[in-house]
C-alpha positions in Angstrom: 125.8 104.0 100.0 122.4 102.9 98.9 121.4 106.3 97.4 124.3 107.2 95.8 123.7 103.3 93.7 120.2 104.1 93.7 121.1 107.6 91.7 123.5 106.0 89.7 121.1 103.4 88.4 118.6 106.4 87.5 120.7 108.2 85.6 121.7 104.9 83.4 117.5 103.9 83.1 116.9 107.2 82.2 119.1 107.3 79.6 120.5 110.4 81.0 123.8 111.9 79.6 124.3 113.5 83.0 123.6 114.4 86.7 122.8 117.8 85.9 120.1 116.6 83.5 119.1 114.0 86.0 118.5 116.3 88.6 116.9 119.1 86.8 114.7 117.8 83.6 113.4 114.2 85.3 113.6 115.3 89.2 113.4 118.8 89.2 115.8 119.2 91.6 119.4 121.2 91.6 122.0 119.3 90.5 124.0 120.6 93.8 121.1 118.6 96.0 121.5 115.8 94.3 125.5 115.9 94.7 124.6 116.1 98.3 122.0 113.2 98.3 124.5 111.3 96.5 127.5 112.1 99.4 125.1 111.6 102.2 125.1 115.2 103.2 121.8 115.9 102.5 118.7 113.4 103.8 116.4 112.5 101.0 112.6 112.9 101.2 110.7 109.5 101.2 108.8 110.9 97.6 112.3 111.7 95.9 113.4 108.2 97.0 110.0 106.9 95.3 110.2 108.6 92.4 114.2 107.2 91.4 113.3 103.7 92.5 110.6 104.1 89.7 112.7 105.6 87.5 115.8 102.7 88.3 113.4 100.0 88.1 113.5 98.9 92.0 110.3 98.1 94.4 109.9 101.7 95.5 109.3 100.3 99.1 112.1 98.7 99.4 113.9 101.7 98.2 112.7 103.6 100.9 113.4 101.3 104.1 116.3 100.2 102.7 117.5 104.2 102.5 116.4 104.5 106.2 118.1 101.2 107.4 121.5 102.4 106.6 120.6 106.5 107.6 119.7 104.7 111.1 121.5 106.3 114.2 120.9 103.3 116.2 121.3 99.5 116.4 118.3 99.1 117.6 116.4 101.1 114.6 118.8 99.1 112.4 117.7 96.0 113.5 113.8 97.5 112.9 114.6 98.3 109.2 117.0 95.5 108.2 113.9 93.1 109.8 111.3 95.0 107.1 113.9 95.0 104.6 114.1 91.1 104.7 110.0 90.9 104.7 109.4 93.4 101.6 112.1 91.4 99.9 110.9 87.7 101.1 107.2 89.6 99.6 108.9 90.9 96.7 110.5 87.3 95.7 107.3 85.5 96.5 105.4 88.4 93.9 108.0 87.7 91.1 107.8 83.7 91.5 103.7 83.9 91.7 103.8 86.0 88.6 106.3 84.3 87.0 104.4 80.9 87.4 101.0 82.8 86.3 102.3 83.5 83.1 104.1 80.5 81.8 102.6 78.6 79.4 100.7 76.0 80.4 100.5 72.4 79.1 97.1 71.0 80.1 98.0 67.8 82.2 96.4 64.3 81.1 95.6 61.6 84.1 95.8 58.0 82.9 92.0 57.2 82.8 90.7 54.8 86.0 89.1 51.8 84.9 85.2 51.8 85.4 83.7 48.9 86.8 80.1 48.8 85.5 79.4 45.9 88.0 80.1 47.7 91.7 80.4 44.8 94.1 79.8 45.3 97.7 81.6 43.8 100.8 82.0 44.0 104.3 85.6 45.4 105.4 86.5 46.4 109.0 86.4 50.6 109.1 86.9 50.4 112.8 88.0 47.8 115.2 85.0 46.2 116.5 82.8 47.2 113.8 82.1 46.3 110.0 80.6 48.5 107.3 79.3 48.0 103.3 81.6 49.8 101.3 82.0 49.4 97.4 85.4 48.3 96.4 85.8 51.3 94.2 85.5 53.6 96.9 87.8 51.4 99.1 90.6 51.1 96.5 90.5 54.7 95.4 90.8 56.3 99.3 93.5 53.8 100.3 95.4 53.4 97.0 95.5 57.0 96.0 95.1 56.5 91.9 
């Protein structure tokens, strides 16, 4: 059951010595509701479900769908919740990589310098069939070379 791993994980982040002090000094919640969120005999609100993601260390919003994709009564609303648990976690993935990448260290990057021609010599090459056009060699080499 997701909740009940989802509780479990809080109580280990918080550095909780137990369920009882889980419930009532962090959540403010009995300890007797919480053995019921835990068994699946009571529903959790979305804002409980929130506030342990936060406190586990998990996207809260995938938290919360992923709580109501396995409380769904229906294949049908399965198949809805399983579909945005696979987009917050593509998103989620996609976060982590961009950030990751944003803060490694970067090593500035050095191109091999082009020559320079200071004399720029002009000739006639076919662009299109039929037709001719002046274009400096530089340009010509550069666009169909890619240096």
């Amino acid at each position: 059951m997701y909740i009940k791993n989802l509780v479990e994980t809080a109580l280990k982040a918080a550095g909780c010595s137990s369920q009882n002090e889980l419930a009532k000094d962090v959540l403010g919640i009995s300890s007797a509701f919480l053995s019921e969120l835990k068994t699946g005999k009571a529903p959790a609100a979305d804002h409980l479900i929130i506030k342990l993601a936060e406190i586990a260390g998990v996207e809260p919003s995938l938290a919360v769908v992923s709580y109501h994709e396995e409380r769904a009564k229906t294949d049908k609303e399965r198949s809805v919740w399983s579909t945005l648990v696979k987009r917050i976690s593509h998103g989620a993935a996609a976060s982590v990589a961009a950030m990751m990448l944003t803060f490694l260290p970067q090593k500035p990057v050095q191109a091999d310098p082009m020559p320079i021609a200071h004399n720029v010599y002009y000739v006639k090459l076919p662009i299109l069939p039929d037709r001719h056009a002046t274009v400096s060699i530089r340009h010509w080499v550069s666009h169909n070379f890619k240096l």
